[in-house]
C-alpha positions as CSV (number, residue, x, y, z in Angstrom):
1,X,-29.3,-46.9,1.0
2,X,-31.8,-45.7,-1.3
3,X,-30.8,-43.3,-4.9
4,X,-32.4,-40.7,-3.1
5,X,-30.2,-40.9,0.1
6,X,-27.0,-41.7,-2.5
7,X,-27.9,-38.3,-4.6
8,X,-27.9,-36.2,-1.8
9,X,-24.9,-37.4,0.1
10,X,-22.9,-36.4,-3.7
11,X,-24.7,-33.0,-3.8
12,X,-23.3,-32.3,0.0
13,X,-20.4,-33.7,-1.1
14,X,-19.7,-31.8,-3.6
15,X,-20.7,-28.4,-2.1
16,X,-18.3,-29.0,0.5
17,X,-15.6,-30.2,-2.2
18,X,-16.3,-26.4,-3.8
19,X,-16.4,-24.6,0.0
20,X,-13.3,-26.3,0.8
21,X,-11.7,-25.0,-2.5
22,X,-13.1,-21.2,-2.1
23,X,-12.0,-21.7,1.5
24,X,-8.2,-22.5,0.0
25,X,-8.4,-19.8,-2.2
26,X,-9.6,-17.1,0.0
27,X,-6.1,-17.8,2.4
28,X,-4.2,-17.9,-0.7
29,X,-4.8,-14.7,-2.7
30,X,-7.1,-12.5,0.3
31,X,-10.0,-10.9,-1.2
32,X,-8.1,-7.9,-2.7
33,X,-8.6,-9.9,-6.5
34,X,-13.0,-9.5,-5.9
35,X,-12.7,-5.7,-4.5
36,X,-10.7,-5.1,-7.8
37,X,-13.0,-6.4,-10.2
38,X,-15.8,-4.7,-8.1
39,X,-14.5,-1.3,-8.6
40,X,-13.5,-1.7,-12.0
41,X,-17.3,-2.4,-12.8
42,X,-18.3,0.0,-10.7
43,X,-16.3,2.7,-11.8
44,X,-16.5,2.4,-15.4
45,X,-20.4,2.2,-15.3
46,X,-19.8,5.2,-13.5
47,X,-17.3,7.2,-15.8
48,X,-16.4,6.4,-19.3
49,X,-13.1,7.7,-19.3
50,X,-12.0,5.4,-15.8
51,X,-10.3,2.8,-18.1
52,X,-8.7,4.7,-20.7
53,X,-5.2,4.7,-20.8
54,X,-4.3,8.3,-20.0
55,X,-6.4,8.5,-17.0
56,X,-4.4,4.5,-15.9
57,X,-1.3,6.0,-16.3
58,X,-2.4,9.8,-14.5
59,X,-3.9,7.8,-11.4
60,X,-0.6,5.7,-11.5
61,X,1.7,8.6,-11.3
62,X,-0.3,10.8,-8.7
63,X,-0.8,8.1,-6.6
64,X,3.1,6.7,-6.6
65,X,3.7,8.5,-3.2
66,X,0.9,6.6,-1.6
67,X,2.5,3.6,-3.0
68,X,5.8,4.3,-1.6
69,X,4.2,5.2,1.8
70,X,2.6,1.8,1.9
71,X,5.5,0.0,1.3
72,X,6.7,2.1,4.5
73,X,3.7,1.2,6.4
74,X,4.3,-2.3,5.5
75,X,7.8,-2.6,7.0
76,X,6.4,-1.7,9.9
77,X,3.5,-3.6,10.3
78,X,5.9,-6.8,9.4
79,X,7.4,-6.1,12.6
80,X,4.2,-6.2,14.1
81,X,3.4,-2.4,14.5
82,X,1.8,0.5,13.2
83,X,3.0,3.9,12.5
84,X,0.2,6.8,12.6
85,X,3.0,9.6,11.9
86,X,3.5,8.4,8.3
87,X,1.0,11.4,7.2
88,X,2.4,14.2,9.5
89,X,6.6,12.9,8.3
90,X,5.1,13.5,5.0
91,X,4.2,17.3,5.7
92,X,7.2,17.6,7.4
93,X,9.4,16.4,5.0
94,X,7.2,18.4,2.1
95,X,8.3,21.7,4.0
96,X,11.6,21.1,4.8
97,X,12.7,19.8,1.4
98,X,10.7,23.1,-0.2
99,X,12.4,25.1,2.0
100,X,15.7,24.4,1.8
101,X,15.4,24.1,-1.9
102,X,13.8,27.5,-2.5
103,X,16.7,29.3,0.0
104,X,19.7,27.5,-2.6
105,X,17.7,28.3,-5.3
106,X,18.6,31.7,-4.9
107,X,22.3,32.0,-5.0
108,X,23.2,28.4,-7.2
109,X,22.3,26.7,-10.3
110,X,18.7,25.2,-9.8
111,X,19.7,21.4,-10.1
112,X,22.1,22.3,-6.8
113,X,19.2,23.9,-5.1
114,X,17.5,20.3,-6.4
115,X,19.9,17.9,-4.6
116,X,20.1,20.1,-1.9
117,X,16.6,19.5,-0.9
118,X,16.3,16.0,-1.8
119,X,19.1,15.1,0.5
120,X,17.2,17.6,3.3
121,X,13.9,15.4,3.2
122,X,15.8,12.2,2.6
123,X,17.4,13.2,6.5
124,X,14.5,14.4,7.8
125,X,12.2,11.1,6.6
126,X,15.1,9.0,8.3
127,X,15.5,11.2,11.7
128,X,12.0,11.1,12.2
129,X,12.1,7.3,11.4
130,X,14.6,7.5,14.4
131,X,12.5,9.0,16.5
132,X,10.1,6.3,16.0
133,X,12.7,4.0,16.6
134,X,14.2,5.2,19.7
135,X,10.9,5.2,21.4
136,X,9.7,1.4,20.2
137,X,12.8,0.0,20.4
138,X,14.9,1.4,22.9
139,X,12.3,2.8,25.3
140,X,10.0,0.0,24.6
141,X,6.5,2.4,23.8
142,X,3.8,0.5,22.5
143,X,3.9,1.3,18.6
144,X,0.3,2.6,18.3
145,X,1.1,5.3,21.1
146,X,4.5,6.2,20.2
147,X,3.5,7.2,16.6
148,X,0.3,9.4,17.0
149,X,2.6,11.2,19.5
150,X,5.4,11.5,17.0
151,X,2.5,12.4,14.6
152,X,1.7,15.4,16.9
153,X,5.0,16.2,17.0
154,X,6.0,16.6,13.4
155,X,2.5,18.1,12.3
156,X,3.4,21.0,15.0
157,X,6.7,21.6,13.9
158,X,5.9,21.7,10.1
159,X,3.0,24.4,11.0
160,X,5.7,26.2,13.1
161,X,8.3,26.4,10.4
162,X,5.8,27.4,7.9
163,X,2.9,29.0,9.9
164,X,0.5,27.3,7.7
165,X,1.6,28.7,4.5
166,X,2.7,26.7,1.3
167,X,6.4,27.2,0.7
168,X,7.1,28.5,-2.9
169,X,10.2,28.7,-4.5
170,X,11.9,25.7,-5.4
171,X,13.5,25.7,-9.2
172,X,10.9,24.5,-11.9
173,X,13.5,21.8,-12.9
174,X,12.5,20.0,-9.7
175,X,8.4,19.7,-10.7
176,X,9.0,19.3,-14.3
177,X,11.7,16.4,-13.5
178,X,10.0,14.4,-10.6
179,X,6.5,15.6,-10.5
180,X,5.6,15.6,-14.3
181,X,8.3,14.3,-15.9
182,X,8.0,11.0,-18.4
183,X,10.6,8.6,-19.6
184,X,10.2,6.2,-22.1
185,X,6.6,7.7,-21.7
186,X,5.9,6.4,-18.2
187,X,5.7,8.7,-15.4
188,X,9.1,9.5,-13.6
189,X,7.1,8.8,-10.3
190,X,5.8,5.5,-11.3
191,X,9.3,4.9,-12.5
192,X,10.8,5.4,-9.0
193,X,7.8,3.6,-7.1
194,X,8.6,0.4,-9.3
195,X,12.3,0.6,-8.6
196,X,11.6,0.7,-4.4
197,X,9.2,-1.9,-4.9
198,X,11.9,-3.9,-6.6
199,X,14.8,-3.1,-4.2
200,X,12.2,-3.4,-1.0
201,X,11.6,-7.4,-2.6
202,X,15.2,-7.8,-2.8
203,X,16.1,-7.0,0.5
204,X,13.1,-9.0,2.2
205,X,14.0,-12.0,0.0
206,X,17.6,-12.0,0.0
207,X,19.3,-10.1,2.6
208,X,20.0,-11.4,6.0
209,X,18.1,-8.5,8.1
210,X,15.1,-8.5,5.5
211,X,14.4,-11.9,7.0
212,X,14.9,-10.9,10.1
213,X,12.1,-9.1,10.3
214,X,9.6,-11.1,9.4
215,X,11.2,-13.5,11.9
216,X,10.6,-10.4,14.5
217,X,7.4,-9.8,13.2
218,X,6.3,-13.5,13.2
219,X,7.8,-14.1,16.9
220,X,10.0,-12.1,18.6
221,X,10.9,-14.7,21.5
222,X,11.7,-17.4,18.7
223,X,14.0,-14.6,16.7
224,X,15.7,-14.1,20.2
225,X,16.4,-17.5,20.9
226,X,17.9,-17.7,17.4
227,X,20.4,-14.6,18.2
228,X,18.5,-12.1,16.2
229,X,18.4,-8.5,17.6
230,X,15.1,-7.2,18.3
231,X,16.1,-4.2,19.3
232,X,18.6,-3.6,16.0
233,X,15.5,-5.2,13.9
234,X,13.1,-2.4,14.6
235,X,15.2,0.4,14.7
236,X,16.4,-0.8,10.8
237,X,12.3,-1.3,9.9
238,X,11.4,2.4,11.3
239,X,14.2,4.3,9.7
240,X,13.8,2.5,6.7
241,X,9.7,3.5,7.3
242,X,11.3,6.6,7.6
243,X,13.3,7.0,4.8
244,X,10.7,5.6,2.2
245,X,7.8,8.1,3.4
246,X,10.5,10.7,2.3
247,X,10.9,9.4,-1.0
248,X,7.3,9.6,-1.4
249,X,7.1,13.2,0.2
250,X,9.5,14.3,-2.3
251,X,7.3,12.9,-4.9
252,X,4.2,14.6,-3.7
253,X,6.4,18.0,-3.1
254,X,7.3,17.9,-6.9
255,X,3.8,16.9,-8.2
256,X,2.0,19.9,-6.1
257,X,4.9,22.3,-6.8
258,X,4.7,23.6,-3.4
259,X,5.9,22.5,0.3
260,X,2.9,21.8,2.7
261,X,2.2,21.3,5.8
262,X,-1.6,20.6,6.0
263,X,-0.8,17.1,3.5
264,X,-0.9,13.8,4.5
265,X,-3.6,13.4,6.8
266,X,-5.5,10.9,5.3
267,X,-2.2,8.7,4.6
268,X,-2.2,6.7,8.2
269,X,-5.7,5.6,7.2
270,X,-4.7,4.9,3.4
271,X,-1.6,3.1,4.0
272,X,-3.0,0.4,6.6
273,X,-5.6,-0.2,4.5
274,X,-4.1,-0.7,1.4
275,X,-1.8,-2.8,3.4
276,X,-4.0,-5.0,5.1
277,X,-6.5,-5.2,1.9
278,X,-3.7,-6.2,0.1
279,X,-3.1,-9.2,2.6
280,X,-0.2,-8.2,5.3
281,X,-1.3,-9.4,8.3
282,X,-1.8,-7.0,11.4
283,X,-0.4,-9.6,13.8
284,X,3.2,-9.4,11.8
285,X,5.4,-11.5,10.4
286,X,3.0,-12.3,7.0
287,X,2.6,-10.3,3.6
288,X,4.6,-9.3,0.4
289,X,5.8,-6.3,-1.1
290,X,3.5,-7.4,-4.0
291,X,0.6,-7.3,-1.2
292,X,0.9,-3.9,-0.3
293,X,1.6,-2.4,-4.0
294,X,-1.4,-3.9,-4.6
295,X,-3.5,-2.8,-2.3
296,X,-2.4,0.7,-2.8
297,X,-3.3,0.6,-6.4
298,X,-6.5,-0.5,-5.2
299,X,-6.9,2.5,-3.0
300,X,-5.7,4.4,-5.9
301,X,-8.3,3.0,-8.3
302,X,-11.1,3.9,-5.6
303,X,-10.1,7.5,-5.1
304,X,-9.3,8.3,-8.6
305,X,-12.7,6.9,-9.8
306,X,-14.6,8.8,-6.9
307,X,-12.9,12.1,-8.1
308,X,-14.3,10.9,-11.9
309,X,-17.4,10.3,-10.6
310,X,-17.5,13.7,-8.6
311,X,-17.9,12.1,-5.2
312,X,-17.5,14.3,-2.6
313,X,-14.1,14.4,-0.3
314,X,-16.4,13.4,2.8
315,X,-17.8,10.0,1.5
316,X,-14.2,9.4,0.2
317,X,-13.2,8.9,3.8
318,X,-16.3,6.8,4.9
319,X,-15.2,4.8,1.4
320,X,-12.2,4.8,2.6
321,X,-13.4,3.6,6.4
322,X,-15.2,0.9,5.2
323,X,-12.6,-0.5,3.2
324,X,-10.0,-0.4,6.0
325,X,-13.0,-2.3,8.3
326,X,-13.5,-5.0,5.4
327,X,-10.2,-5.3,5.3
328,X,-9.7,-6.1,9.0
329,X,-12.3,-8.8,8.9
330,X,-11.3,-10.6,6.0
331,X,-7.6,-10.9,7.7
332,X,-9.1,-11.9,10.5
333,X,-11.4,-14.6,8.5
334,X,-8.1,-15.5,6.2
335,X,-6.1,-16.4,9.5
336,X,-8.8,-18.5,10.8
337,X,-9.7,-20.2,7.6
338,X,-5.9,-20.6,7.4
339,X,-5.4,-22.8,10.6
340,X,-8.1,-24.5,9.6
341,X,-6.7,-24.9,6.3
342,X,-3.5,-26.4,7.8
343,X,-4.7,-28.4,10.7
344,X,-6.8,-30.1,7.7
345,X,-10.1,-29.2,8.7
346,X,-11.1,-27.7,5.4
């Protein structure tokens, strides 16, 4: 063997030594970390005010309910499902929480009229998680169906309660508290979107049904053999789904000052996306809370530095389209590059 012949064979060598390494990489941290740094650049060539402090910290705090609703999306697609109603629960619970908050207002002291509402969207957010859950669980519809009917369902019923009008009303306390409020001079919101993050972790990590449902998600014949409730599993996953979404309602309520029921429609699209492109896996049983906060700061960075950048509202959504679509692909090339991670191929 000629130097020639020797020289190449290292050069080959090491190109697949570095391929093998960006290969290992790729299944390890997804390719949320490159989008990231992408927009960054992008967005502060395009604005000079995208990475000051105040505009960080004002993207964090309007965007916490779309960080709250991921984490809701993301219980659900650990069970391996989706749930398309996340947007309309939102409107719902918007109106109903306004609207039984503005009728207290009128006859008690305003932080009555407060609790009164929260504790309104707080049962709403978990009976519509319900309703999810009977249908998936019980009644054993396919996820994907059973959601964009529920989604139907709630987005008629919020119209019907409110005929398309905003609800005013509710006590100022309320807005200036959860919607604008600071303490310790971060956002109230952010506040509250860090703490369900942090409880959210704790229950997947330590508590006996958190683990559960990534064993559902993972394989729900294995979890059976193993004496874990499927049925149980998903009904817990889609009331908590439930539940969250109202938290982040509430949020959204107190920022706008008003109860809605034409918000949220975009949310379905948002939350998978920021899911997925923050490395949860659509086939379930894969991803961390860390994943999905993640990605939904990333679809936070992109909308906040389109609305700096004056970009209209209709190539947000093809923005937002094509990230969901990249996203897809690279879970699909992160599981495959993953087997062949394991099996030792790479």
């Amino acid at each position: 063997m000629n130097t020639t012949d020797t020289s190449a064979q290292k050069t080959e060598g090491g190109k697949a030594s570095l391929l093998s390494h960006a290969a290992r990489l790729f299944v390890r941290i997804g390719v949320l970390p490159l989008l990231m740094v992408v927009a960054v650049i992008v967005f502060t060539i395009m604005s000079d005010n995208f990475l000051s402090l105040d505009n960080l910290h004002s993207a964090l705090r309007q965007n916490s309910y779309i960080i709250i609703a991921t984490m809701a999306q993301f219980i659900v697609l650990l069970t391996g499902g989706f749930d398309l109603s996340v947007g309309a629960m939102t409107a719902l619970v918007s109106v109903t929480t306004a609207m039984s908050m503005s009728s207290v207002a009128e006859s008690n002291s305003p932080w009555s009229a407060v609790i009164v509402g929260i504790l309104t969207g707080v049962a709403v957010g978990l009976g519509a998680g319900l309703t999810n859950a009977i249908g998936v669980a019980f009644l054993k519809i396919n996820p994907f169906i059973m959601t964009l009917a529920t989604s139907s369902i709630f987005a008629g019923l919020a119209l019907k309660l409110t005929s398309g009008v905003p609800v005013y009303g509710m006590p100022a306390e309320f807005s200036d508290s959860f919607g604008f409020g600071d303490f310790l001079g971060v956002g109230v919101a952010v506040w509250i979107a860090a703490l369900v993050a942090i409880g959210l972790w704790a229950f997947l990590r330590y508590a006996r049904p958190g683990r559960h449902i990534y064993a559902v998600g993972s394989s729900p014949h294995a979890a059976r053999l193993s004496g874990v409730s499927e049925t149980k599993i998903l009904i817990l996953a889609y009331v908590a789904a439930g539940g969250l979404v109202a938290i982040g309602s509430i949020l959204l309520t107190a920022r706008i000052e008003t109860g809605e029921a034409n918000i949220g429609s975009s949310l379905p699209l948002q939350t998978i996306a920021a899911a997925v492109i923050g490395g949860v896996s659509l086939r379930g049983g894969a991803g961390r809370v860390l994943d999905a906060v993640l990605g939904a700061v990333f679809i936070g960075i992109i909308v906040n530095g389109m609305n700096l950048a004056q970009i209209t509202s209709y190539y947000q959504m093809m923005v937002t389209g094509a990230v969901l679509a990249i996203a897809v692909v690279a879970d699909r090339l992160r599981f495959r590059l993953a087997d062949a991670v394991y099996a030792g191929r790479i």
